[in-house]
C-alpha angles and dihedrals in degrees: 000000000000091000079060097053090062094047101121097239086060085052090044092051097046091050088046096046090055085048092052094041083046092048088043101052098047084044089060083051091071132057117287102189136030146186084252086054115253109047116206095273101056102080095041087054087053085049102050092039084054098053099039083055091040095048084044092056088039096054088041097054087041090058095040104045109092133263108282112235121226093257088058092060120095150128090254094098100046089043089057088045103057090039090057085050096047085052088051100057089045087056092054094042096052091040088095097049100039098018128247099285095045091048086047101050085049091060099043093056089047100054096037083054097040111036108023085034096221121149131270088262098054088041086052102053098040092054088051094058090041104054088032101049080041088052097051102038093062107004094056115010092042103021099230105158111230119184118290114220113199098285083063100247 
């Protein structure tokens, strides 16, 4: 028990369960509810309640897997996260020149094609859905105004 304690997704859960409490407490210290409806503290609360439930799933299911074997182990999974990260930071870099939705989609796709290895139909689509459903959550329906690449979106 005590070898799985030191596995890093424990570590990580535990870091990520004292940022949630942290965001959750400070949150408690704004308003939740106004008279306009969410106060300022409403959204960070959701924030910090969903990372204190998502680090405690990450750290139980952390305890309870089962042990790797040593065929399991590879480079293949740190390979694919940095260069997600890498691909993420292409995406931010690239927002102001091709716009938000275009930079996400783009990620999306990637990701879908590259992590979770689907094909270009199912990155596509799911793209699609993602930047759209992004676009017209806060670019339409709540007027945030996200970076317009030249096709104007």
């Amino acid at each position: 028990m005590r070898a799985r304690l030191l596995d890093m997704d424990v570590v990580a859960g535990v870091v990520l369960a004292g940022l949630g409490a942290f965001v959750a407490a400070r949150a408690l210290d704004w308003e939740l509810l106004n008279e306009d409806g969410a106060g300022p503290g409403f959204f960070p609360l959701g924030y910090g309640a969903a990372i204190l439930v998502l680090s405690a799933a990450l750290v139980l299911r952390a305890v309870l897997r089962p042990r790797p074997t040593p065929a399991d182990a590879g480079a293949g999974g740190h390979v694919r996260a940095l260069v997600t990260w890498a691909a993420f930071a292409a995406a931010a870099g690239t927002m102001r020149w091709i716009g938000f939705v275009a930079a996400f989609a783009a990620l999306t796709a990637f990701v879908v094609m590259f992590v979770f290895k689907r094909g270009w139909r199912s990155a596509a689509l799911v793209a699609a859905g993602c930047a759209g459903g992004f676009w017209l959550l806060f670019a339409v329906a709540m007027g945030v105004g996200l970076p317009a690449g030249p096709w104007g979106f």
